[in-house]
C-alpha positions in Angstrom: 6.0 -5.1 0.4 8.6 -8.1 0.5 9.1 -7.9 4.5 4.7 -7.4 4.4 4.1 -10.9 2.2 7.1 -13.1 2.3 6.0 -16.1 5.2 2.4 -15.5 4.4 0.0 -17.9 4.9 -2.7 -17.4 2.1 -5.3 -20.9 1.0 -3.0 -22.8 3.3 0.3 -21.7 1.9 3.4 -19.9 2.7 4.4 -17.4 0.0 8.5 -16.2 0.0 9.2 -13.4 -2.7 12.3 -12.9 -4.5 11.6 -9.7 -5.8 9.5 -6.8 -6.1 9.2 -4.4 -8.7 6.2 -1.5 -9.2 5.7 0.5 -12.1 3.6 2.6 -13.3 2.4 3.5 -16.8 -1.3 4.2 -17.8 -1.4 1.3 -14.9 -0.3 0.6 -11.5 2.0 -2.5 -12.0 3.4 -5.2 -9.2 5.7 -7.7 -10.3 6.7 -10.1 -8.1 9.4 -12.8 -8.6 7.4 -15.8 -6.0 9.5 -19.0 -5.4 6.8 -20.3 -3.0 4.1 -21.9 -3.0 4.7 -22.1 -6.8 8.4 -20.7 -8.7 7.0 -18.2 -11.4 6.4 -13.9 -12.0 3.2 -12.6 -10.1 1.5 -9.6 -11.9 -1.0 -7.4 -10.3 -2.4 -4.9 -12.4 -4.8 -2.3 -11.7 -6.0 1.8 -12.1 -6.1 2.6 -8.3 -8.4 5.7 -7.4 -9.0 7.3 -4.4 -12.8 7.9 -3.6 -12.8 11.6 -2.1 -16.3 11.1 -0.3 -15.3 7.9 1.3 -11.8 8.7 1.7 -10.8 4.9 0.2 -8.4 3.7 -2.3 -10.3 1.5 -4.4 -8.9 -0.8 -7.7 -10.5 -0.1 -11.3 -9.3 -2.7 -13.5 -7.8 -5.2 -11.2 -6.2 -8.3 -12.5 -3.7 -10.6 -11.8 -1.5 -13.3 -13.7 0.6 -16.1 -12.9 3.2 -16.9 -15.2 4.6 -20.3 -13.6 8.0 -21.4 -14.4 7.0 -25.5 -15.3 4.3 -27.3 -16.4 2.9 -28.5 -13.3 3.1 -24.8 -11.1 1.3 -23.7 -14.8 -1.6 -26.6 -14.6 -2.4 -24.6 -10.2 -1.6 -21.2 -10.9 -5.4 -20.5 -11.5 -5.5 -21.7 -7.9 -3.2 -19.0 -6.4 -4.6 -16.5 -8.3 -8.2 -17.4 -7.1 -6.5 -17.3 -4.1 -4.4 -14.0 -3.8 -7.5 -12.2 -6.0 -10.0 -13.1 -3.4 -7.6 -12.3 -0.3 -7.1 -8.3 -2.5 -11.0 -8.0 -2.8 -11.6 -8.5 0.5 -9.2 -6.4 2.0 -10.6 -3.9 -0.6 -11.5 -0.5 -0.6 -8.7 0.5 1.4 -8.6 2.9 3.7 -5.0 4.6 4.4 -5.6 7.1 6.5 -4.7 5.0 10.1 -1.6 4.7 8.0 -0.9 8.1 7.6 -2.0 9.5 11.2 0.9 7.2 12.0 2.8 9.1 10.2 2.0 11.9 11.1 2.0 11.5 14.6 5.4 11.1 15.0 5.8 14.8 13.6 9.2 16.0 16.2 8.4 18.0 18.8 11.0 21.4 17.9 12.6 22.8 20.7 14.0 26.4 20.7 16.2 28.2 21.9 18.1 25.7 24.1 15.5 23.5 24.6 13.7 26.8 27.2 10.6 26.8 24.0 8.7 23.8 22.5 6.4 23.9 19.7 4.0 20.7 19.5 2.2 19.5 16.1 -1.3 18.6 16.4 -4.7 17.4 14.1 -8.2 16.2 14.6 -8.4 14.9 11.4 -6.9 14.0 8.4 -8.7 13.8 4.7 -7.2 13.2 1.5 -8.0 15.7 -1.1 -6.0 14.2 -4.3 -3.9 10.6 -4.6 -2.1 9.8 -7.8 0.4 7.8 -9.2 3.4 8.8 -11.6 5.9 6.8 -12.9 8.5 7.3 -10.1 5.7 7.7 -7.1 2.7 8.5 -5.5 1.6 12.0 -5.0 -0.9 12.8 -2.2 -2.6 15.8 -1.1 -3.9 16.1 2.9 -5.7 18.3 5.1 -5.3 18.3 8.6 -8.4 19.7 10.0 -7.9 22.0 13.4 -4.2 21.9 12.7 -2.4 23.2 16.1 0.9 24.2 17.0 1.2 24.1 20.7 3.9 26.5 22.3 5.2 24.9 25.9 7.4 28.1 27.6 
């Protein structure tokens, strides 16, 4: 997440991260320690779900908070998070199932017996049935439709 936002450009301005920390409770929560644009804690709260029939991850709940460390970053932070909410929505309902044929994709080819038999992973499609958060990670359950194992002699 750090190497994903830090040098940023978001409403004309870099962000740089400190620190990011995710929990979750009855909520997803992101923490993030910001120095740039303005020095203050970044909280991004939300109830993600994942919409079987669609196959998105969408955001109950959403809702973010500045908590600037001065007087002046306090007077703009309804600015950066105008800012961040609006660039969120819009990249909202997400889909992440390009990110997990990536994955996937790079499954190992096996090779057996002295490299003489090779057994070769393949999909057509991929569909989430179930995505949920715990406190110490995400649990997700996927189908690969026409699941193959090619054997190479």
């Amino acid at each position: 997440m750090m190497t994903a936002i830090n040098g940023q450009e978001i409403g004309g301005k870099n962000f740089e991260l400190e620190s990011v920390n995710i929990r979750n409770t009855d909520r997803l929560e992101i923490k993030a320690n910001m120095l740039e644009p303005i020095k203050g804690i970044i909280t991004l709260t939300c109830a993600p779900f994942l919409d079987r029939e669609t196959q998105k991850l969408s955001l109950g709940s959403f809702k973010i908070d500045i908590d600037a460390s001065n007087f002046i970053y306090k007077i703009s932070s309804p600015i950066i998070e105008k800012i961040i909410s609006n660039k969120i929505i819009a990249i909202m309902p997400f889909d992440p199932a390009p990110y997990l044929k990536t994955f996937l994709a790079k499954s190992p080819q096996i090779s057996l017996l002295d490299n003489k038999i090779s057994l070769i992973p393949s999909f057509s499609q991929l569909l989430l049935d179930q995505l949920s958060f715990t406190p110490n990670c995400v649990l997700c359950n996927i189908t690969l439709e026409d699941a193959e194992l090619d054997v190479i002699v």
